[in-house]
C-alpha positions in Angstrom: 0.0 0.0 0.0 1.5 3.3 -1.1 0.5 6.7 0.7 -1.6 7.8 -2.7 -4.6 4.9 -2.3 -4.1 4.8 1.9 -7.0 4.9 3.8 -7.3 7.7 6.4 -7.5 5.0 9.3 -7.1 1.3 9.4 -8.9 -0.3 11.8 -9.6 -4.0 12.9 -11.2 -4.0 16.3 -10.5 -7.9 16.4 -6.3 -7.6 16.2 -6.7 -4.7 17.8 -5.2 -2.5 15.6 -6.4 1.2 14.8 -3.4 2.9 12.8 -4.0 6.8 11.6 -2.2 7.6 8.3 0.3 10.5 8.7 -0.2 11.6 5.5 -3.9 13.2 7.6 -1.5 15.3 9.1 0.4 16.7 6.2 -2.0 16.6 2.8 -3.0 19.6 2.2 -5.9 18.6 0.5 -7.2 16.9 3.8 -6.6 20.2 5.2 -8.4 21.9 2.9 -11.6 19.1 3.3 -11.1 19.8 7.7 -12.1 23.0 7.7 -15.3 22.1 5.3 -16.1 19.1 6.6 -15.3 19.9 10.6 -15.0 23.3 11.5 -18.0 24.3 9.2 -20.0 21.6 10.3 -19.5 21.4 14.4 -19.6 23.1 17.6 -17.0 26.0 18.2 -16.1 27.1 21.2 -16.3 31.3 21.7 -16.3 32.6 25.2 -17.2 32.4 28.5 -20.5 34.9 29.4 -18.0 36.0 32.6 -16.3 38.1 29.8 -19.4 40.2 28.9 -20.1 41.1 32.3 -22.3 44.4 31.7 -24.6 45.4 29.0 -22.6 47.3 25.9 -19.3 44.7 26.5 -17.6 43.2 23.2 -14.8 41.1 22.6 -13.5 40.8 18.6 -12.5 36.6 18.3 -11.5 35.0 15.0 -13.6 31.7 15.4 -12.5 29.2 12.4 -11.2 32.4 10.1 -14.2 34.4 10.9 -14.0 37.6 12.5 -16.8 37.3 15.1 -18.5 40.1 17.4 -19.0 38.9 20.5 -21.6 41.3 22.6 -24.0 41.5 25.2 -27.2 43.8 24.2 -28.5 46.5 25.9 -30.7 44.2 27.5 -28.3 41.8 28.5 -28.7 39.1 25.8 -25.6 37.6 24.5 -25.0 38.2 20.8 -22.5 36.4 18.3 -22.1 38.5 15.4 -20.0 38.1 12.0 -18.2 41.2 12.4 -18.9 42.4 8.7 -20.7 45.7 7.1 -24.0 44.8 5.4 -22.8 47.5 3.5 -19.3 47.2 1.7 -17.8 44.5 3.6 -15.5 46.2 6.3 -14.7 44.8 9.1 -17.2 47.1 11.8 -15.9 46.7 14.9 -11.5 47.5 15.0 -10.6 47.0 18.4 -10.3 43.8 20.9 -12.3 44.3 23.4 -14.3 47.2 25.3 -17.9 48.7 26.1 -19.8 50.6 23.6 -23.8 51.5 23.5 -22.8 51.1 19.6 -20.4 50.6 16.6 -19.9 52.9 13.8 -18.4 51.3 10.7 -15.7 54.0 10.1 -15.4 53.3 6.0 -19.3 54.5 5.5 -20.1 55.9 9.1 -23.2 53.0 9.5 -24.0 52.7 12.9 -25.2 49.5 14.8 -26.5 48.6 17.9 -24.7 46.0 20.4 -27.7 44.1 18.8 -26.2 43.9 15.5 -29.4 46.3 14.4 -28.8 48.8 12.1 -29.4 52.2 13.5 -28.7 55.1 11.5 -26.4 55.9 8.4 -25.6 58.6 6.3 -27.9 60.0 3.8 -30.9 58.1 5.1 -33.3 59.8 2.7 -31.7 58.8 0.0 -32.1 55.0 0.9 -35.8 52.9 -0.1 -38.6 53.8 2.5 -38.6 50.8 5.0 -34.6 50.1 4.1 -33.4 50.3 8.0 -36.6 47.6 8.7 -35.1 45.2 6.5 -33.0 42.0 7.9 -30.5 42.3 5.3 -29.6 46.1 6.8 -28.5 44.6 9.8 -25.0 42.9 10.9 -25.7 39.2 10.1 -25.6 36.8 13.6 -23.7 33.7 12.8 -26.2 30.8 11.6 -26.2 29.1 15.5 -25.5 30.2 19.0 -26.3 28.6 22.0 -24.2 28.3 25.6 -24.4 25.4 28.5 -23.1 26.8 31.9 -21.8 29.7 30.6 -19.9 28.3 27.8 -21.0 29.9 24.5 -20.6 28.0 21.2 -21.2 28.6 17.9 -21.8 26.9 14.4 -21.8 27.9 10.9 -23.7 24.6 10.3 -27.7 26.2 10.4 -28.9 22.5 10.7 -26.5 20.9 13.2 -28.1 19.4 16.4 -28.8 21.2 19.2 -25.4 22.1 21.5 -27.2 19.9 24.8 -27.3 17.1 22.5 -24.0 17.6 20.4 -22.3 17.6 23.9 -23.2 14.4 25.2 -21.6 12.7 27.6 -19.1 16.0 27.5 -22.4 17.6 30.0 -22.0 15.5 32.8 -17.7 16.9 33.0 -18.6 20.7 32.3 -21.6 20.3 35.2 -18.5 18.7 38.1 -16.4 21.4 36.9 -19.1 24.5 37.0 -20.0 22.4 40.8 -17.2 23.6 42.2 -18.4 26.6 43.4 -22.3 27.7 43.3 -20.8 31.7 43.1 -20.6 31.1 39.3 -17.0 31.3 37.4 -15.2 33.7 35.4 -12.5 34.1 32.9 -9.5 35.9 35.0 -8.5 39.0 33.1 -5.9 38.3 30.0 -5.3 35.2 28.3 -2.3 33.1 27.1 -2.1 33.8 23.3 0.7 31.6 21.3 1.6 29.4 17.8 2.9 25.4 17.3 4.3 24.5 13.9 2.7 21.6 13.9 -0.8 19.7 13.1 -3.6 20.7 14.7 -4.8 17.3 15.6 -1.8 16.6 17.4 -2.9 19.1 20.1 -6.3 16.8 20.0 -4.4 13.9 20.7 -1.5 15.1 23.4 -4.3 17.1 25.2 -6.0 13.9 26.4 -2.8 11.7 25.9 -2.3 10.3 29.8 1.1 8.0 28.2 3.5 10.6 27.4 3.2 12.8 30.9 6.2 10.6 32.6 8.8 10.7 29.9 7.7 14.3 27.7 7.3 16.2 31.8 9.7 14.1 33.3 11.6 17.2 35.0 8.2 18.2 36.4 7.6 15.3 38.1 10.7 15.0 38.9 10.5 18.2 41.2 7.3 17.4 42.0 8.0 13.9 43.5 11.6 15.1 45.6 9.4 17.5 47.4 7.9 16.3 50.5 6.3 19.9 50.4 4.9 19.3 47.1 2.9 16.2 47.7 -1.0 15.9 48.3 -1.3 14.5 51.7 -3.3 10.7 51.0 -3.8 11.7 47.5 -3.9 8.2 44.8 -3.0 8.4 41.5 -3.9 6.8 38.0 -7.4 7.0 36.8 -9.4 6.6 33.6 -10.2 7.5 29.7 -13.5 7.8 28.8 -15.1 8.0 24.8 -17.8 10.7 25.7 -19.7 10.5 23.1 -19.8 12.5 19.5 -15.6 12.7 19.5 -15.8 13.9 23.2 -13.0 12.4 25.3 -11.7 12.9 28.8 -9.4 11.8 31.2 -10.1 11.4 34.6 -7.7 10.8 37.1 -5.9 11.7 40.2 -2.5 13.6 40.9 0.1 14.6 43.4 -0.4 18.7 43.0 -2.4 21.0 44.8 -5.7 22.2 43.0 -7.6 24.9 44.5 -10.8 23.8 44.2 -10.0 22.0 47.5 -6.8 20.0 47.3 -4.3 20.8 50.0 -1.1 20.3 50.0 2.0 20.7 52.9 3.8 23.3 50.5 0.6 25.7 51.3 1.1 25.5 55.1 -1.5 26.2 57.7 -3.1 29.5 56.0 -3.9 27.4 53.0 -4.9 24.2 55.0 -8.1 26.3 56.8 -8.5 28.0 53.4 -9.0 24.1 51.6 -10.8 22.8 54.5 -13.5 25.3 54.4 -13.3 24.9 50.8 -14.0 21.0 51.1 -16.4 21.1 53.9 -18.5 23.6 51.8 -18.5 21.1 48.8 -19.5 18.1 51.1 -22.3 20.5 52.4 -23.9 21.1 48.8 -22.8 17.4 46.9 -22.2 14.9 49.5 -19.0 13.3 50.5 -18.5 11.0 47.0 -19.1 14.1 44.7 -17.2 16.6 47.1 -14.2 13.8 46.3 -14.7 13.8 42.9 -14.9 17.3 42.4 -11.9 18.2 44.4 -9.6 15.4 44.1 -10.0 14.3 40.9 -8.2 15.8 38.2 -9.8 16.4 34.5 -8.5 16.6 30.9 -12.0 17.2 28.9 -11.8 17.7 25.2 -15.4 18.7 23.2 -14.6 18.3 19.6 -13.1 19.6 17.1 -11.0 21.8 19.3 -11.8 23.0 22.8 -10.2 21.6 25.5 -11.2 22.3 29.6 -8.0 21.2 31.8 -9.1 20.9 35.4 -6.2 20.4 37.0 -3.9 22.3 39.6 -5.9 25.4 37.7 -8.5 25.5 35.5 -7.8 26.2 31.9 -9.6 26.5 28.6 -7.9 26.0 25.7 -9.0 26.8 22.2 -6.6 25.9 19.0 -7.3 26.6 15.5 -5.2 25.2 12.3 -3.8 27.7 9.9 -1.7 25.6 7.6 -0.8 21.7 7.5 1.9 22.5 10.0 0.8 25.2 12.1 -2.1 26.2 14.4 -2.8 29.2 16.8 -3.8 28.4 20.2 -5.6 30.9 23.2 -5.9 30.2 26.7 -8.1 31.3 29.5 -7.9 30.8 33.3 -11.5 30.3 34.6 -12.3 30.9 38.4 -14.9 30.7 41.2 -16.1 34.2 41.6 -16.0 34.1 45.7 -12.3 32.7 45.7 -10.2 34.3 48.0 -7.5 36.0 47.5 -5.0 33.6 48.5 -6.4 30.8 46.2 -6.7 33.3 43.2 -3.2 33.6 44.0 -2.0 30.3 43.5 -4.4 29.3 40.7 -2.7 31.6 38.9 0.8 30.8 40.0 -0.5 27.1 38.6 -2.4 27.9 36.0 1.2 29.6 34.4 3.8 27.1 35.9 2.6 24.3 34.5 0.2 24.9 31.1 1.5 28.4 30.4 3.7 28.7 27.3 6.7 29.8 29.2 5.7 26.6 32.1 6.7 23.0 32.9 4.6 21.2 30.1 3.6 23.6 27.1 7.4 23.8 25.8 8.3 20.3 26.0 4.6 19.6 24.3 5.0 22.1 21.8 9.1 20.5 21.4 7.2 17.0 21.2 4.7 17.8 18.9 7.1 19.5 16.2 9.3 17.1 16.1 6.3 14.6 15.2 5.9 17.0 11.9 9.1 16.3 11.3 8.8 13.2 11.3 5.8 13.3 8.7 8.2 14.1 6.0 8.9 10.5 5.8 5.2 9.5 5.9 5.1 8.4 1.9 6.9 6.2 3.4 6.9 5.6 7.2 2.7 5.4 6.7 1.1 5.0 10.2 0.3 6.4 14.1 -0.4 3.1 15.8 -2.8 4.6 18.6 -4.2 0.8 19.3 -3.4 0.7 23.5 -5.3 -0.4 25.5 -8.0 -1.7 22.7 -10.2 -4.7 24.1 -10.4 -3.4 27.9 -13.6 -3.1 29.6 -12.4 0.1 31.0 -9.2 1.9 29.6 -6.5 3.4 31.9 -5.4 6.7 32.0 -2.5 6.3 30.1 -4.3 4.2 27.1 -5.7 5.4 23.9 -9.3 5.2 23.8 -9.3 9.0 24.1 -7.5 9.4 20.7 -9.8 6.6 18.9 -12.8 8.5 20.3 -11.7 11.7 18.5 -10.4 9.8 15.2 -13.7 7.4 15.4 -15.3 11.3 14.7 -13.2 13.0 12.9 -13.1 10.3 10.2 -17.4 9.8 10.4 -17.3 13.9 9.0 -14.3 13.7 6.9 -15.7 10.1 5.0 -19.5 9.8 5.6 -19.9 7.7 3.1 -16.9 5.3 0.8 -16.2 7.0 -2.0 -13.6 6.3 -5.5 -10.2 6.9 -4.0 -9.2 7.6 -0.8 -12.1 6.2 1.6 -12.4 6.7 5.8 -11.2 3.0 7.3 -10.0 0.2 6.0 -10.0 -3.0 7.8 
């Protein structure tokens, strides 16, 4: 078999064997199909509601290379607009974020509303009676928009499923997450903002990829492990993958770090025992004992396809990643917080949320090192042809460092990439 006539997976549940071809990570005609086929066609992650917090608030996002106005209406309603002048084209809204009662479109001066609505322009008489009335006058609002728990998503697909259903088994992660405080959350002010060269869909993979912590971190753990101050007192480790559902995956597991949520550890001292304890105690008071556990000692890597990723770990991160060529993607991060967190936990979510997932922290650099050098390695994929991501196939429940997560995602990914067999390159092959 030559790379020309490969299948984009081969897959033989009974040998266990599910292989990816490499050349899905380097054709650019695959690339091409991706953002048709998956980012047209799915769920996109945009932004937290925390971010609009007052009527008249905007953010500017690019959202699968579409400039999207992100607002919250005079009345308070959340609004996802494609950031484009009914009239000419230009781009309305220039700057990143701010609070404005409305937008004037400097190339003609037309002025909208935080609605979207078009309010006034120049030379009004000269326009059709009734032209301000019409739908068409107005910025256009993407085809869908919908949130869960604050997360707002949208889709340029005006007939995809509804986002409670889309999210499936994704729901029940988001809802332990959100649990951890009944204050609300909010994105914490800035945002991490940086580039890979390399495949999107190796971010996919190494974002729920338990297997490669101990060798790609190892000077993390390392740290982590000779530090009697740095270990969670009667905290157990390893944990599960789960297929969620829809190309949903997530990792469950627990971890020798501290988390804020309510995770002490002896590094915090006595201040940050009575801060965790009242933490914990208020958990147990609202969930019960086994959920209160779960919550606050179990650690989360939850990915909702095609590309957000929610990392409860020793902080709370959402991730965001978006492919620009073959071999390069964009990614933006958030920290996301309880509202009524005190300042000595805000503290050290932050110090965690940069120490370890930052760009400049433990794990981002050697990811990013890891997953370049896996492009590299592509250039030899007419000939070197597979990814064998087959561990752990044939368990009644995979570990934490097995591959079901991965399969989940490719199981998906290939279902909107190759509904159907076509002449010439098909989905699987057994």
């Amino acid at each position: 078999m030559n790379a020309e006539h490969q299948p984009a997976l081969l897959v033989d549940p009974a040998q266990r064997i599910f292989k990816v071809a490499r050349r899905n990570f380097v054709d650019p005609e695959i690339f091409k199909s991706e953002k048709e086929k998956i980012f047209d066609r799915s769920w996109l992650y945009l932004g937290h509601s925390s971010e609009l917090p007052k009527p008249g608030d905007f953010i500017t996002r690019k959202v699968a290379g579409r400039g999207i106005l992100f607002t919250r209406d005079s009345k308070g309603q959340l609004r996802a607009l494609l950031n484009t002048c009914p009239h000419r084209g230009a781009q309305v809204c220039r700057e990143r974020k701010g609070n404005a009662k409305s937008f004037q479109c400097f190339y003609h001066g037309w002025v909208f509303g935080a609605d979207g609505k078009l309010r006034s322009q120049p030379g009004e008489t000269s326009y059709p009676e009734g032209f301000k009335g019409r739908d068409t006058s107005n910025m256009q609002p993407v085809p869908r928009f919908d949130t869960y728990r604050d997360f707002n998503f949208i889709s340029f697909d005006p007939n995809i499923i509804p986002l409670v259903d889309y999210l499936a088994g994704a729901k029940e992660f988001l809802d332990v997450i959100c649990d951890q405080t009944d204050a609300g959350m909010s994105i914490v002010a800035g945002s991490q903002e940086y580039s890979i060269r390399a495949n999107w869909k190796l971010l996919t993979e190494n974002s729920i990829d338990g297997y490669h912590a101990a060798t790609t971190h190892a000077t993390y753990f390392d740290i982590l492990m000779s530090s009697t101050d740095n270990l969670a007192s009667g905290m157990g480790g390893g944990g599960y993958g789960y297929d969620l559902g829809s190309g949903h995956a997530v990792l469950e597991y627990g971890a020798p770090w501290g988390r804020p949520v309510a995770q002490w550890i002896p590094g915090w001292g006595e201040t940050g025992k009575s801060e965790i304890t009242q933490l914990y105690d208020n958990l147990v008071k609202r969930h019960g004992k086994d959920r209160a556990d779960r919550i606050a000692r179990k650690n989360r890597n939850l990915f909702i396809f095609p590309n957000l990723v929610v990392n409860d770990i020793m902080a709370l991160t959402v991730r965001t990643y978006f492919p620009m060529a073959p071999d390069y993607m964009v990614i933006n991060a958030w920290a996301l917080a309880p509202n009524n967190e005190s300042a000595w936990a805000r503290k050290y979510r932050l110090n965690n949320f940069l120490e370890f997932l930052g760009p400049g922290g433990f794990a981002t650099p050697d990811d990013a090192e890891a997953l370049e050098h896996c492009q590299r390695g592509f250039e030899n994929s007419k000939e070197a042809l597979w990814n064998d991501i087959s561990k752990g196939m044939g368990k009644d429940k995979a570990h934490h460092d097995d591959e079901l997560q991965m399969r989940a995602f490719w199981t998906q990914w290939n279902k909107q990439m190759f509904p159907a067999p076509a002449s010439g390159i098909q989905g699987v092959a057994a």
